[in-house]
C-alpha positions, 0 to 999 in steps of 0.5 A: 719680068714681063706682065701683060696688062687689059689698059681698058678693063674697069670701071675707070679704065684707062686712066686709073690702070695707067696712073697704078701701073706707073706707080708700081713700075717706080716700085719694082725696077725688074717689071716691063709692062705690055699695055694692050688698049686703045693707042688713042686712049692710053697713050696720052695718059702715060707721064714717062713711059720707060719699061712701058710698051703700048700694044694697039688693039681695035676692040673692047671687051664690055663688063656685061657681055657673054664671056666665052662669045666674046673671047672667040669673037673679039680676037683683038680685044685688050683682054685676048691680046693679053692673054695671047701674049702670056700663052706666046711667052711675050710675058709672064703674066696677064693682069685685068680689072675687066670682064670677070668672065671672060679673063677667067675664060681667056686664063682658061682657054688661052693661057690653059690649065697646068697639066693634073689640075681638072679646074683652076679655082678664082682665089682671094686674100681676104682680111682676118679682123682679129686684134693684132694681126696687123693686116695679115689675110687668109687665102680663100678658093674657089670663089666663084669660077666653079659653081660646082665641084667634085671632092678631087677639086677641093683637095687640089684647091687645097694644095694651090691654097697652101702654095700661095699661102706659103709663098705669096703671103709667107705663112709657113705650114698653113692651116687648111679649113673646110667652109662647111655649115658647121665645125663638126666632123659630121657636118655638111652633105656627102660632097663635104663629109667626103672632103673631109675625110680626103683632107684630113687624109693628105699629108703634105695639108694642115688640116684643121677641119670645118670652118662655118661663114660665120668665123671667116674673118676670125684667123682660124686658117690660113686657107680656106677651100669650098666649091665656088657657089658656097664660097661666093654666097658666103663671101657676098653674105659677110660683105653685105654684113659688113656695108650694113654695120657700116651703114648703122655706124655712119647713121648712129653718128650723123644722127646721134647728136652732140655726144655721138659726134664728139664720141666719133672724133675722139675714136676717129684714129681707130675708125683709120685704123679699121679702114685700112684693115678691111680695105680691099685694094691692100690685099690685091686682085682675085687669082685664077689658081691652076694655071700655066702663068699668073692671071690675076683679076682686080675689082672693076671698081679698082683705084690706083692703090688696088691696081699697084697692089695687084701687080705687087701681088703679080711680082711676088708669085713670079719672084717665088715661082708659086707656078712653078712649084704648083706644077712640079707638085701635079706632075707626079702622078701620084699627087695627080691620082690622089 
């Protein structure tokens, strides 16, 4: 397999995608990378470059440039050429930790949508902190690439959930939640009440009903659907949450004196322990669900764990061909229609 990578996208581009690319080229004997990005830049950085092919580019693609504009205009940017290379067959997948908006538009319109599909939905794996999981996530969609949807689109987000849930994360039969202001049937506005209804009505989706913000994190599905605005507030709301509790944590020990800091070395292996639970860069990158290929987007922030992950991820949804299985189920009508 072949995967197309943005060497510039990030906000420690290149050398931090070079060094996770490297790593996860040592992991998996069965992956090529296509690097597009600045020879000059890259090429040094590269320690052996077996199954490493350098493809040059002259532009860049910065994070706060207007997404669309820029796709069109920089057609030799590492994020174009990528992306063109998926669509070409070149590869199998397009990787970046670049501009969110312009990969989702290069996914878009370059890559294109699966046929039946209206909008492809940014999805997350995120950390369920309940005892015993042992680090097994949930999957989350949309999070953000629409801020508006109509009821078809969640109960398609709901079926590419649950592909992805079963298929990349190995949950069998996954539960399906509706993000809703409250657990009732009842609950919600006519967009959500209606939604409910339509998923409590698919057969092929374990339904579980509503599930409020407040429960995310708490392992009562397996996937979780809601229109991007929703769900990326809700996501912003519980990260915040969880940077404050951080915060008074850290404060309550640097300030508590004596007993406090005794008391933080004696539970320091469980502090590790929660760490790595809630560490993002363990759960890979951000997918853009209802594609013809795997787009996959890490945080610009990335380290070389989050970037080897993310093309872990990349792996896994090429080996199970969650893509293919995704477009066979669209392909009949009847699902298309529903």
């Amino acid at each position: 397999m072949k995967i197309a990578v943005d060497a510039m996208g990030g906000d420690n581009a290149p050398q931090v995608i070079i060094e996770g690319v490297e790593a996860a080229r040592n992991q998996f004997s069965d992956i090529e990378f296509l690097l597009f990005g600045d020879e000059d830049k890259v090429k040094p950085l590269i320690k052996d470059q077996t199954r490493l092919t350098i493809v040059p580019t002259t532009e860049e693609i910065a994070m706060g440039e207007e997404p669309v504009r820029a796709i069109r205009k920089k057609k030799d940017s590492s994020i174009v050429r990528a992306a063109q290379a998926v669509k070409d067959g070149e590869a199998d997948a397009f990787f970046s930790a670049g501009n969110t908006g312009a990969i989702l538009a290069a996914g878009i319109f370059i890559v294109g949508r699966i046929k039946g599909i209206d909008r492809p939905g940014l999805t997350s794996v995120l950390p369920i902190a309940q005892p015993g999981t042992q680090g097994h996530g949930f999957v989350y969609l949309d999070s953000g690439a629409n801020a508006e949807s109509k009821e078809k689109n969640l109960v398609q987000f709901a079926h590419l959930g649950r592909f992805y849930a079963q298929n990349v994360l190995n949950v069998q039969n996954p539960r399906v939640a509706l993000l809703n202001n409250g657990a009732e049937e009842d609950k919600g506005d006519s967009l959500h009440k209606s939604v409910h209804q339509d998923l409590k009505a698919e057969q092929d989706i374990n339904f579980v009903g509503n599930i409020e913000a407040g429960e995310l994190l708490h392992g009562k599905a397996d996937v979780v659907v809601s229109d991007g605005w929703t769900a990326n507030a809700a996501l912003k709301a519980t990260e915040g949450s969880v940077r404050m509790m951080l915060t008074l944590i850290k404060d309550g020990i640097l300030n508590g004196g004596l007993q406090a800091k005794l008391g933080y070395l004696l539970l320091k292996p469980v502090f590790h322990k929660i760490g790595g639970l809630m560490n993002p860069s363990v759960y890979g990158g951000a997918v853009l669900l209802g594609l013809k290929a795997p787009v996959v987007k890490a945080h610009g922030s990335a380290d070389v764990t989050a970037v080897s992950k993310t093309i872990e991820q990349i792996h896994t949804m090429i080996s199970t061909d969650v893509i293919g299985q995704t477009v066979d189920f669209f392909s009949n009508e009847e699902n298309v229609d529903k």
